[in-house]
SEDRENMI-226866 format. One record per residue (C-alpha): residue in three letters; x, y, z. Coordinates in steps of 0.02 Angstrom, whole numbers, plus 50000, padded with zeros to 5 digits. Example, Ala and Ser with C-alpha at 12.3 -4.5 7.8 and 13.67 -1.06 7.14 Angstrom:
# SEDRENMI-226866
<rovex><type>Ala</type><x>50615</x><y>49775</y><z>50390</z></rovex>
<rovex><type>Ser</type><x>50684</x><y>49947</y><z>50357</z></rovex>
# end
This chain:
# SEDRENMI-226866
<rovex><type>Unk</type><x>50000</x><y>50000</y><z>50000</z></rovex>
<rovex><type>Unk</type><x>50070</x><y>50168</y><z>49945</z></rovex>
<rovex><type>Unk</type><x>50057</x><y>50301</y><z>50083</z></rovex>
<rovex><type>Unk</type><x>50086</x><y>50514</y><z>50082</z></rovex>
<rovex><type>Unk</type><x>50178</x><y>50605</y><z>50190</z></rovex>
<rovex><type>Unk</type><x>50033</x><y>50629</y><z>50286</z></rovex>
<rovex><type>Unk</type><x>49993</x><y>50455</y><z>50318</z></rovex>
<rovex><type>Unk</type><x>49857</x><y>50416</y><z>50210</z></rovex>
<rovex><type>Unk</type><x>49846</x><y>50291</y><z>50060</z></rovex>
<rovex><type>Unk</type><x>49864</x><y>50361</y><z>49870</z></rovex>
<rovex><type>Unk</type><x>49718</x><y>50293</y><z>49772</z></rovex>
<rovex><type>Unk</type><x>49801</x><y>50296</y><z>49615</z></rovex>
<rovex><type>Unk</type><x>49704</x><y>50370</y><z>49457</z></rovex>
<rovex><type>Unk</type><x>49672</x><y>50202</y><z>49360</z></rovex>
<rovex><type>Unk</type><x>49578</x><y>50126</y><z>49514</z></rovex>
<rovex><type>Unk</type><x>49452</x><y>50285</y><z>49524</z></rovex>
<rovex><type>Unk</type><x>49432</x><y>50266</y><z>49336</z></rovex>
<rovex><type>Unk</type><x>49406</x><y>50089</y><z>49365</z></rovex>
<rovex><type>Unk</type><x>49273</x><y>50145</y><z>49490</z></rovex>
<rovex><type>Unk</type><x>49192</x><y>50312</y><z>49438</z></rovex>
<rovex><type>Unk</type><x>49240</x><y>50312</y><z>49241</z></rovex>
<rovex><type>Unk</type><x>49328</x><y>50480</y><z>49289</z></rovex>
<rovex><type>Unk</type><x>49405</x><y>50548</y><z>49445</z></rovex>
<rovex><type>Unk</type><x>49263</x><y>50626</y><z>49565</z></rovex>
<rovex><type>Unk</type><x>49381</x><y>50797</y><z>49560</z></rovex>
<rovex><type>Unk</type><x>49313</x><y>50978</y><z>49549</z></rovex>
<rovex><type>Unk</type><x>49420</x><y>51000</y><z>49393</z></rovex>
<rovex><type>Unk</type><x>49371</x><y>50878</y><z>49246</z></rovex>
<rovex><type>Unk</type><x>49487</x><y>50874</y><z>49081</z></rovex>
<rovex><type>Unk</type><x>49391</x><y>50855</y><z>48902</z></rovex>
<rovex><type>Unk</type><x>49583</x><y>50853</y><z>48829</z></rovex>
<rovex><type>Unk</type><x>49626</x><y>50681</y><z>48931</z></rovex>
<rovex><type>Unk</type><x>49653</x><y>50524</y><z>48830</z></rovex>
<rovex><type>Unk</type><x>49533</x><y>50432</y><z>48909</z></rovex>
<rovex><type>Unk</type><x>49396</x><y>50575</y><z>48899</z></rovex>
<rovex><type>Unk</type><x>49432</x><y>50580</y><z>48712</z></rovex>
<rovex><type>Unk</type><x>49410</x><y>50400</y><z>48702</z></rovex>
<rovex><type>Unk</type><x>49249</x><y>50366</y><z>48759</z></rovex>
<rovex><type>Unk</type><x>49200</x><y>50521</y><z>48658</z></rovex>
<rovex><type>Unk</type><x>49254</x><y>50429</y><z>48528</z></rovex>
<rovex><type>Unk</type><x>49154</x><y>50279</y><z>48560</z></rovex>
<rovex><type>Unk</type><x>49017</x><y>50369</y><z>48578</z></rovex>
<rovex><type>Unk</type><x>49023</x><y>50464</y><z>48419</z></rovex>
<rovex><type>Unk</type><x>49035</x><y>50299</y><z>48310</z></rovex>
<rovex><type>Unk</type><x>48865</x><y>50227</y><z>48355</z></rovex>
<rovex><type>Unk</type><x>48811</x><y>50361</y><z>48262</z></rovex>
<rovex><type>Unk</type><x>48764</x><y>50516</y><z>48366</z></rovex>
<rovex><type>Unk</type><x>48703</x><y>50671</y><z>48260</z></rovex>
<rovex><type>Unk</type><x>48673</x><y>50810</y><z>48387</z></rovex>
<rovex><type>Unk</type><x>48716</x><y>50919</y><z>48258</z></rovex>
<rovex><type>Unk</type><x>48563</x><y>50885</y><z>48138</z></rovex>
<rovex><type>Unk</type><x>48431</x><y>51024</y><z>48178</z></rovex>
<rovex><type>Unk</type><x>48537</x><y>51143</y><z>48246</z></rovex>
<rovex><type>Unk</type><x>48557</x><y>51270</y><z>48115</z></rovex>
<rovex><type>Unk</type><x>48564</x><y>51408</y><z>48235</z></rovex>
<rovex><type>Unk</type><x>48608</x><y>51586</y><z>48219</z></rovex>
<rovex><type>Unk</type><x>48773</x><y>51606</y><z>48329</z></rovex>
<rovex><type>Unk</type><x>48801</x><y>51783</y><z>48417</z></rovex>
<rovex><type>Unk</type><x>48916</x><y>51868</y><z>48550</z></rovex>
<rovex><type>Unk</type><x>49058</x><y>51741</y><z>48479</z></rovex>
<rovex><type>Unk</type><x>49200</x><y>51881</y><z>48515</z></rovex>
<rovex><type>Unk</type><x>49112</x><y>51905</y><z>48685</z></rovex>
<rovex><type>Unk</type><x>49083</x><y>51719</y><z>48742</z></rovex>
<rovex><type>Unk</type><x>49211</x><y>51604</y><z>48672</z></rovex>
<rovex><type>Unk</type><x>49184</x><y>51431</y><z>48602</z></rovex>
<rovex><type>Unk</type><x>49050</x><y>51326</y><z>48677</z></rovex>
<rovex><type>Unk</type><x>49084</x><y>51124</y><z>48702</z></rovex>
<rovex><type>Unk</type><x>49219</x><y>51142</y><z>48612</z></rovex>
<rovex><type>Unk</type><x>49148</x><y>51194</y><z>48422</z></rovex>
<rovex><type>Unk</type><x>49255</x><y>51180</y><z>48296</z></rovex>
<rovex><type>Unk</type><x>49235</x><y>51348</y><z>48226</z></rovex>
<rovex><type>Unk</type><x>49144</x><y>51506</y><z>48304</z></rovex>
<rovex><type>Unk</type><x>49016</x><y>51481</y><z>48172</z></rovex>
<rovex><type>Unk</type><x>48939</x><y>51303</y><z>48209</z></rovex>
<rovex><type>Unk</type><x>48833</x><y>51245</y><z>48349</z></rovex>
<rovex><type>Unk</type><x>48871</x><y>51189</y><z>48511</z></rovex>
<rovex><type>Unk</type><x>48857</x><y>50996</y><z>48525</z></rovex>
<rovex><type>Unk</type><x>48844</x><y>50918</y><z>48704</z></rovex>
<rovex><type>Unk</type><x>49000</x><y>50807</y><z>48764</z></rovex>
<rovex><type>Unk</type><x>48919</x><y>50615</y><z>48749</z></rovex>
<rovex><type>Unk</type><x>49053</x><y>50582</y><z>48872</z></rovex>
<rovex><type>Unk</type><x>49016</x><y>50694</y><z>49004</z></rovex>
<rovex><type>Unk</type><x>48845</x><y>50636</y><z>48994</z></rovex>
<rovex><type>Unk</type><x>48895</x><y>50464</y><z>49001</z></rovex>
<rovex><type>Unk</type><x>48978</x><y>50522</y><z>49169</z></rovex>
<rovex><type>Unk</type><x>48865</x><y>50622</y><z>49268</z></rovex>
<rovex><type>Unk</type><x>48710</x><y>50474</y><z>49235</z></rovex>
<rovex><type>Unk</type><x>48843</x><y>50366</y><z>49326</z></rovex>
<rovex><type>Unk</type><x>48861</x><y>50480</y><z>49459</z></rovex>
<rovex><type>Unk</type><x>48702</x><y>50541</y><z>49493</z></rovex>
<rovex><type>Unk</type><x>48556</x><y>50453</y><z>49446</z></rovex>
<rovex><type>Unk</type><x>48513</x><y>50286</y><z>49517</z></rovex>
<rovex><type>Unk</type><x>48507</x><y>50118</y><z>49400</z></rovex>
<rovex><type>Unk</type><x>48380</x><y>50120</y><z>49292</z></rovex>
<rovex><type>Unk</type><x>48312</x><y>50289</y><z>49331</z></rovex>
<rovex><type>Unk</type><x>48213</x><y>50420</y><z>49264</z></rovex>
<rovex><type>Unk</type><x>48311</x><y>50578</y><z>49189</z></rovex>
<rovex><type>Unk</type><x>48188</x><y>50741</y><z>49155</z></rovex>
<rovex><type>Unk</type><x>48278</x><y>50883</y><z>49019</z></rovex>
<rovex><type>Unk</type><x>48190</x><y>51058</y><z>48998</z></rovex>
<rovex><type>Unk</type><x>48302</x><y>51090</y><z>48854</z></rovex>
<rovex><type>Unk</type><x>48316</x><y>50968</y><z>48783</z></rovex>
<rovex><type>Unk</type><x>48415</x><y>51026</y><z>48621</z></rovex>
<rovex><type>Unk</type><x>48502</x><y>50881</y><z>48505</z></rovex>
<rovex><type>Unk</type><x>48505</x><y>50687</y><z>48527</z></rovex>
<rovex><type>Unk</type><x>48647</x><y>50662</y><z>48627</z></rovex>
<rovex><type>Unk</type><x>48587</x><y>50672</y><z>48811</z></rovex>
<rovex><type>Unk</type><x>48426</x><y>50561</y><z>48777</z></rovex>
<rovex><type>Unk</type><x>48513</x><y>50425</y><z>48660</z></rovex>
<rovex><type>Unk</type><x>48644</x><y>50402</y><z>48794</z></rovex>
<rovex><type>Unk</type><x>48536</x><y>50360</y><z>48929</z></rovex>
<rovex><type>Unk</type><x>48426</x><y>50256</y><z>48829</z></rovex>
<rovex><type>Unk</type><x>48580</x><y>50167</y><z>48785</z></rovex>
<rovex><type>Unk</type><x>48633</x><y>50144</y><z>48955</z></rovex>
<rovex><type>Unk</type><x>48469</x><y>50076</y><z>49020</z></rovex>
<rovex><type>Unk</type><x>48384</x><y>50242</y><z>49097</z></rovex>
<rovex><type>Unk</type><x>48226</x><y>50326</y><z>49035</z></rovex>
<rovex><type>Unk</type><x>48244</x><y>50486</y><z>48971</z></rovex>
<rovex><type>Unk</type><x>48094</x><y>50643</y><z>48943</z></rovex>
<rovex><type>Unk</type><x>48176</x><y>50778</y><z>48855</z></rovex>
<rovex><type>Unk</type><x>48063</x><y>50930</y><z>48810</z></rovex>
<rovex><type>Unk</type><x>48121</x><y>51054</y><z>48659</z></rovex>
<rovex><type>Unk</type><x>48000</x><y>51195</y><z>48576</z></rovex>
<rovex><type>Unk</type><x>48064</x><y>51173</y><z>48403</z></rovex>
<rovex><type>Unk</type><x>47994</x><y>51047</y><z>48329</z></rovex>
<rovex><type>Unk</type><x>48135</x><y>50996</y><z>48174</z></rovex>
<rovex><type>Unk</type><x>48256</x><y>50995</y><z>48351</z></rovex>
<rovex><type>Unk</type><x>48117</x><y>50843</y><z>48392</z></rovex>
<rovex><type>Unk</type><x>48118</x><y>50751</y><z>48221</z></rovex>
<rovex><type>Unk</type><x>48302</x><y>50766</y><z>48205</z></rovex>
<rovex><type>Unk</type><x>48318</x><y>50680</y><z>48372</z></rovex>
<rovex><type>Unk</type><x>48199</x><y>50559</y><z>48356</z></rovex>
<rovex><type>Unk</type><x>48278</x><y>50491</y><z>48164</z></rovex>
<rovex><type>Unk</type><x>48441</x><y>50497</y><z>48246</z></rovex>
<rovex><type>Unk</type><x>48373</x><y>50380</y><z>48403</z></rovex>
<rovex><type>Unk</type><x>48292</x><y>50242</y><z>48267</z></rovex>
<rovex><type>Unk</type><x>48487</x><y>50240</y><z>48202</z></rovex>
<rovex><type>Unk</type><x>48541</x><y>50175</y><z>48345</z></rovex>
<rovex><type>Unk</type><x>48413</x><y>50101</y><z>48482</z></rovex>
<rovex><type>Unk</type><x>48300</x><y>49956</y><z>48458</z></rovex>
<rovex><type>Unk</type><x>48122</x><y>50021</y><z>48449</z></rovex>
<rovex><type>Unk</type><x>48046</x><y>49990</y><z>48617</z></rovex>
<rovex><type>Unk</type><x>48193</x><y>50084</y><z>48678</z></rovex>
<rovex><type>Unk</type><x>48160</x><y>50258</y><z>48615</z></rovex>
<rovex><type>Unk</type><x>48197</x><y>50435</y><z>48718</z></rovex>
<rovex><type>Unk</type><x>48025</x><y>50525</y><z>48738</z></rovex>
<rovex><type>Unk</type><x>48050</x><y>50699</y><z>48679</z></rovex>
<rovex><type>Unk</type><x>47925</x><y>50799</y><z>48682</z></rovex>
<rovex><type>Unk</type><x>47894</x><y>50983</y><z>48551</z></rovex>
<rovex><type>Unk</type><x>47827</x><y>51124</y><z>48651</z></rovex>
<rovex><type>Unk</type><x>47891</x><y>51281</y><z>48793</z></rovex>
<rovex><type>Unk</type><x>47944</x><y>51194</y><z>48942</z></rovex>
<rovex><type>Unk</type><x>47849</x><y>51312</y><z>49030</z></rovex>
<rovex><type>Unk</type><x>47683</x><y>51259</y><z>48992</z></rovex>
<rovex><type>Unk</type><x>47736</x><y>51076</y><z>48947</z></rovex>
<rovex><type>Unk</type><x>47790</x><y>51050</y><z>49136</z></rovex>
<rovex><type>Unk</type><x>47631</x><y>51048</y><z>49202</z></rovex>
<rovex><type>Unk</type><x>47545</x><y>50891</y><z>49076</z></rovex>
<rovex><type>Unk</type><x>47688</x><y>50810</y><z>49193</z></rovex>
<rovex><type>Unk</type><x>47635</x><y>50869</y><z>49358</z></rovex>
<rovex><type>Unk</type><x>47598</x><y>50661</y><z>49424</z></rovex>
<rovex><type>Unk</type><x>47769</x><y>50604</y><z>49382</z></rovex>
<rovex><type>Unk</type><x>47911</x><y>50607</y><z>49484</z></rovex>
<rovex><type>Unk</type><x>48083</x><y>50580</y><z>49388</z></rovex>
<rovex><type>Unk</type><x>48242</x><y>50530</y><z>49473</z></rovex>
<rovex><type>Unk</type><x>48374</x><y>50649</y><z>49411</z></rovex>
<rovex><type>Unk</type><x>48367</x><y>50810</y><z>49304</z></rovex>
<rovex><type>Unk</type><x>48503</x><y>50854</y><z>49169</z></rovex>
<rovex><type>Unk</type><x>48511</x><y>50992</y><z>49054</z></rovex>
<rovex><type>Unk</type><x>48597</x><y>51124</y><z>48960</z></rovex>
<rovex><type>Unk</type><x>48488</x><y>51282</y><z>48948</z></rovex>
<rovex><type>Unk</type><x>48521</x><y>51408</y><z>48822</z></rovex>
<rovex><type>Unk</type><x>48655</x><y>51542</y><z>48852</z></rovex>
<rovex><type>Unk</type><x>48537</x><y>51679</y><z>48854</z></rovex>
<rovex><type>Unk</type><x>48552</x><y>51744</y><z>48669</z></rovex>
<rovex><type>Unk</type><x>48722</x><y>51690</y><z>48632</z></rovex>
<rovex><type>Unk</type><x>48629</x><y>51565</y><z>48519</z></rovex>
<rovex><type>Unk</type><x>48475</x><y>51584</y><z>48466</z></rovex>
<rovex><type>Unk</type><x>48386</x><y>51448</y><z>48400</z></rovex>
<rovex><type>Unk</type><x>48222</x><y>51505</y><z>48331</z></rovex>
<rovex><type>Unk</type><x>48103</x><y>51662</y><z>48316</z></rovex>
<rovex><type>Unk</type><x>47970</x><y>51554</y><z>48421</z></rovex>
<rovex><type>Unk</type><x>47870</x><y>51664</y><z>48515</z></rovex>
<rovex><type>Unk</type><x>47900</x><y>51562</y><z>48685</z></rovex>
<rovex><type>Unk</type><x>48077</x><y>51524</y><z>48652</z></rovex>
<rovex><type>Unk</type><x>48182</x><y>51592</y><z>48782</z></rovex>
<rovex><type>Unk</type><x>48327</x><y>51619</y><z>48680</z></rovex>
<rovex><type>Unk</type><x>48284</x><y>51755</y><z>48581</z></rovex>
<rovex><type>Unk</type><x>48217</x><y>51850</y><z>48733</z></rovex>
<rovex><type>Unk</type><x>48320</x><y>52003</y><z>48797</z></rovex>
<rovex><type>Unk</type><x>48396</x><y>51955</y><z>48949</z></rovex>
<rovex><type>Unk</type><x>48268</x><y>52012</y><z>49101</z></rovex>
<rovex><type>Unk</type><x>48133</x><y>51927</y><z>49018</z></rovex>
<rovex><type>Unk</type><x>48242</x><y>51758</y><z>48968</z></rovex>
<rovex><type>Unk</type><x>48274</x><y>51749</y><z>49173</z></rovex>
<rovex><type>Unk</type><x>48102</x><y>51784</y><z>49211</z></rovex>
<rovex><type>Unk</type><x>48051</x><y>51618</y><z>49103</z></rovex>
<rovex><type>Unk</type><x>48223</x><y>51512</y><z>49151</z></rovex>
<rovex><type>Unk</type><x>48153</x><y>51538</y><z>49319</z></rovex>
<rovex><type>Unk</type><x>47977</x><y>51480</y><z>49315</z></rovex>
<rovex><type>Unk</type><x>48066</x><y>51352</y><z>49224</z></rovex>
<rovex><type>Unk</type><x>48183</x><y>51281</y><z>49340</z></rovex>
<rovex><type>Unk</type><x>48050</x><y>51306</y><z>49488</z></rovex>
<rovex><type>Unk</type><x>47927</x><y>51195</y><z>49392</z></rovex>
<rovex><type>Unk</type><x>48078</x><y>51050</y><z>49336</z></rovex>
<rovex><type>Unk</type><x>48122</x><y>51062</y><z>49498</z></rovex>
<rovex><type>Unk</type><x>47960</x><y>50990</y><z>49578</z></rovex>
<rovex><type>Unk</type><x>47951</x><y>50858</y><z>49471</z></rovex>
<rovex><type>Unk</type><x>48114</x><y>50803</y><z>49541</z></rovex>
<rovex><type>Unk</type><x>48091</x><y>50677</y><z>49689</z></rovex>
<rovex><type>Unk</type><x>48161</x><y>50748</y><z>49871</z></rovex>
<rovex><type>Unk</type><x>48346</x><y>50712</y><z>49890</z></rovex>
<rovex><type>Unk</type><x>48382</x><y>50662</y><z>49709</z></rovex>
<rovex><type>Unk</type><x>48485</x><y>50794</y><z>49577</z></rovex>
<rovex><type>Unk</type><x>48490</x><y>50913</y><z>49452</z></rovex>
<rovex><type>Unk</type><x>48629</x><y>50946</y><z>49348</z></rovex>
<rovex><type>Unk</type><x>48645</x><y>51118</y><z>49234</z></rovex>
<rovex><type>Unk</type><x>48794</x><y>51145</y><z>49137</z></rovex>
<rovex><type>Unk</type><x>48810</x><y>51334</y><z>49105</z></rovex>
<rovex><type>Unk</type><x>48951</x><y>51446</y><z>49068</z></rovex>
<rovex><type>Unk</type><x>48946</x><y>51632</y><z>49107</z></rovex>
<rovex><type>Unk</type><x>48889</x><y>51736</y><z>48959</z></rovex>
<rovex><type>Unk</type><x>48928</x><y>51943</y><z>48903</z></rovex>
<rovex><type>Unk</type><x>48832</x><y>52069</y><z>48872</z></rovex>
<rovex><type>Unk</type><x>48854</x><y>52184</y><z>48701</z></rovex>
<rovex><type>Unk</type><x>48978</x><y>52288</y><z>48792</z></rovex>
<rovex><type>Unk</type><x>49079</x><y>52145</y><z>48842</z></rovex>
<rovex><type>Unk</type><x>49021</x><y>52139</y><z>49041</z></rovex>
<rovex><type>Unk</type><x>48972</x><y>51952</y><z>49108</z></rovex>
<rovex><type>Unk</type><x>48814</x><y>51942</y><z>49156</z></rovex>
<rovex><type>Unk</type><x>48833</x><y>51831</y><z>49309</z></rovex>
<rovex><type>Unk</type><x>48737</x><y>51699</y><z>49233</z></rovex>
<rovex><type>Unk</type><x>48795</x><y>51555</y><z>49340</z></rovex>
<rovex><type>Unk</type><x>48751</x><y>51669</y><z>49493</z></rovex>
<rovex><type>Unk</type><x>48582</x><y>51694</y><z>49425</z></rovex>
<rovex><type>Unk</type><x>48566</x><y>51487</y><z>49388</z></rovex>
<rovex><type>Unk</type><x>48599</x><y>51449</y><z>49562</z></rovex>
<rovex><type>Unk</type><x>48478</x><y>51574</y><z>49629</z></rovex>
<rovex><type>Unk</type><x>48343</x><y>51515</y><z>49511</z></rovex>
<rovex><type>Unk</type><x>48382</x><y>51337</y><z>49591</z></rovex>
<rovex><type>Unk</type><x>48377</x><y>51399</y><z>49774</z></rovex>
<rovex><type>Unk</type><x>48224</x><y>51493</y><z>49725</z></rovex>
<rovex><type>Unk</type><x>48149</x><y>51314</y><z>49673</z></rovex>
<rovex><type>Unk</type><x>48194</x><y>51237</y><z>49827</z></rovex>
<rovex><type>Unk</type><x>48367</x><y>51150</y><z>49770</z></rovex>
<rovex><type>Unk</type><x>48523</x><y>51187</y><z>49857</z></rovex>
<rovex><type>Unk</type><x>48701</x><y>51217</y><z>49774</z></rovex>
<rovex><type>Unk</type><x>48796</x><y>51024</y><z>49812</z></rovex>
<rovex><type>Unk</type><x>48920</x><y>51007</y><z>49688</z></rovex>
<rovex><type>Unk</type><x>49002</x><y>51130</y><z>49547</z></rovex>
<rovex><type>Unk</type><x>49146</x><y>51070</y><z>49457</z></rovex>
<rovex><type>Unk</type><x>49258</x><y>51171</y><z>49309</z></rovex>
<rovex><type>Unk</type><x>49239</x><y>51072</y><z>49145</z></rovex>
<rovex><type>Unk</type><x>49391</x><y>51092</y><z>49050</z></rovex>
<rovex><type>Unk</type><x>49389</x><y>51109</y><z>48845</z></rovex>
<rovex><type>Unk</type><x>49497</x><y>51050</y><z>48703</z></rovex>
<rovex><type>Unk</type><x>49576</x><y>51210</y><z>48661</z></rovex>
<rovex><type>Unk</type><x>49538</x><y>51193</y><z>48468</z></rovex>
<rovex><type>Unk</type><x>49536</x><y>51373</y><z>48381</z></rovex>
<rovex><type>Unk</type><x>49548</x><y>51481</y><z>48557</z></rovex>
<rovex><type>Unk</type><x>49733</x><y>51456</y><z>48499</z></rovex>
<rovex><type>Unk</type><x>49682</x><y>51567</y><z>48349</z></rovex>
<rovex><type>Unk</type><x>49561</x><y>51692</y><z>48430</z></rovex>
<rovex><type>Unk</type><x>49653</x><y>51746</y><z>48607</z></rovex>
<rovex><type>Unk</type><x>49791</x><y>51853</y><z>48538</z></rovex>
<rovex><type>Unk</type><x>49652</x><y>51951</y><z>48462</z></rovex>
<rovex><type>Unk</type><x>49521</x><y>51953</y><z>48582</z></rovex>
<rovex><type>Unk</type><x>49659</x><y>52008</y><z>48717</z></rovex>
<rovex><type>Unk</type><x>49726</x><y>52145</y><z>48614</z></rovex>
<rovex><type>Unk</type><x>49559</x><y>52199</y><z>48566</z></rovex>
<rovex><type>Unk</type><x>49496</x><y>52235</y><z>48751</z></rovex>
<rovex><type>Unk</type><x>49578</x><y>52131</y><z>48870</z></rovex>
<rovex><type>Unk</type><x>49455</x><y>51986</y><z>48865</z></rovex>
<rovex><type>Unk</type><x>49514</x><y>51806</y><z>48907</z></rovex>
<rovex><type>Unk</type><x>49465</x><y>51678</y><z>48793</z></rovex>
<rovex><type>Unk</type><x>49357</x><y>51566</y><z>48882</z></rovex>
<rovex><type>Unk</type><x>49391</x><y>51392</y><z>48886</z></rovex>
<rovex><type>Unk</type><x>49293</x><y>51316</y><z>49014</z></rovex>
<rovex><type>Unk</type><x>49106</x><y>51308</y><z>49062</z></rovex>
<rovex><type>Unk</type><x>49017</x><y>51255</y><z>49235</z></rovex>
<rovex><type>Unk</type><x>48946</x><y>51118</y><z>49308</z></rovex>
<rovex><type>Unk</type><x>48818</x><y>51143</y><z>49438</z></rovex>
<rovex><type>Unk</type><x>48743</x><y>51008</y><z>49541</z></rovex>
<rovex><type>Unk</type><x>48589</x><y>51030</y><z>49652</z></rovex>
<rovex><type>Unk</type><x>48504</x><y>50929</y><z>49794</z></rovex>
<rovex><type>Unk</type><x>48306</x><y>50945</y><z>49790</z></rovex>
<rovex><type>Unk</type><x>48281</x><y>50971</y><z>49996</z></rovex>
# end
């Protein structure tokens, strides 16, 4: 048995791999081998997030790149893997996973995949479609997300007899995308009114959730059109609290660096802005 200076036993990395796919840390690294390996595996049974996503993309020299795009003109896609991870962690075997934005395919195919029961909710209903051809790709038919076209605000409440076991979702950054001209959807909302409806959102997710059990939002903080952050991670966790949840966990989630190579000599010369390569991950407790 190894021990530290301090007496206690080094756990060495491989075992809490072996254990927790990734190291239970505050700090998790997208740019790891092994992160970019399951990615991998994930992306060859035939994920297509991207497919109804043709968004338009705004605030690019205010925000930075968003899981990791490619270029500052395509659409954020969610990390399979880090999905992958935090169903592991934090919902039970089996369990029931509720997602007010539900966006692309990746987050419902995955736990579908992995034996959980997903409800994802999206307004736009080519989002839906694209999702659902994407799902017949690649699980068997009686093992199909339910996703579900309409504004989570009003779609909450046909739910309001079901208790799910973990929530998980990636709201919209305010108007950094914005994905349709919808007149419910929240991202093309100025920013007052887009917390006013994230809020009543959250509150109503958030009683659907059963006592004790999670949510998980990953968020990353978000500028205004003079370049000031809004505090939008402060303003998450307030909406939560507000709800009844309580801040448990929140962990950095680190990004392949891809084209912030290209873009942070000029976005640091141009006003002192660092190029943001990281977003948040929040984790509540319902109490």
């Amino acid at each position: 048995m190894n021990i530290d200076l301090f007496g206690n036993e080094i756990i060495k990395d491989e075992l809490l791999r072996d254990k927790f796919i990734e190291p239970p840390f505050s700090v998790l690294d997208t740019k790891t081998g092994s992160w970019q390996k399951r990615k991998k595996m994930w992306k060859q049974k035939g994920i297509k997030s991207e497919i109804g996503r043709d968004v338009n993309v705004i605030n690019n020299s205010f925000s930075g790149a968003k899981y990791g795009r490619k270029d500052m003109s395509e659409t954020s896609i969610f990390d399979p893997a880090l999905t992958e991870l935090l169903y592991h962690w934090y919902c039970p075997e089996n369990g029931t996973i509720l997602d007010p934005f539900a966006g692309g395919s990746v987050r419902g195919i995955v736990a579908n995949y992995l034996g959980y029961k997903y409800t994802g909710i999206d307004i736009r209903q080519e989002q839906i479609d694209a999702n659902r051809e994407n799902a017949f790709e690649i699980l068997p038919l009686n093992n199909q997300p339910n996703w579900y076209v309409g504004d989570s605000n009003q779609k909450l409440d046909e739910f309001i007899n079901t208790k799910f076991d973990f929530v998980f979702s990636c709201p919209p950054y305010s108007d950094l995308e914005i994905y349709s001209d919808l007149e419910n959807d929240i991202s093309n909302m100025n920013y007052d009114n887009f917390i006013l409806a994230y809020n009543s959102i959250i509150h109503k997710t958030i009683k659907l959730l059963k006592k004790d059990h999670y949510a998980c939002f990953v968020v990353g903080d978000i500028r205004d059109k003079k370049g000031f952050y809004r505090d939008f991670i402060s303003h998450t966790k307030q909406c939560f609290i507000n709800a009844g949840a309580k801040l448990y966990n929140e962990a950095i989630l680190l990004q392949p660096l891809g084209t912030a190579m290209l873009r942070a000599g000029k976005i640091f010369t141009s006003g002192g802005k660092l190029t943001k390569v990281h977003e948040n991950i929040l984790i509540f407790k319902k109490i």
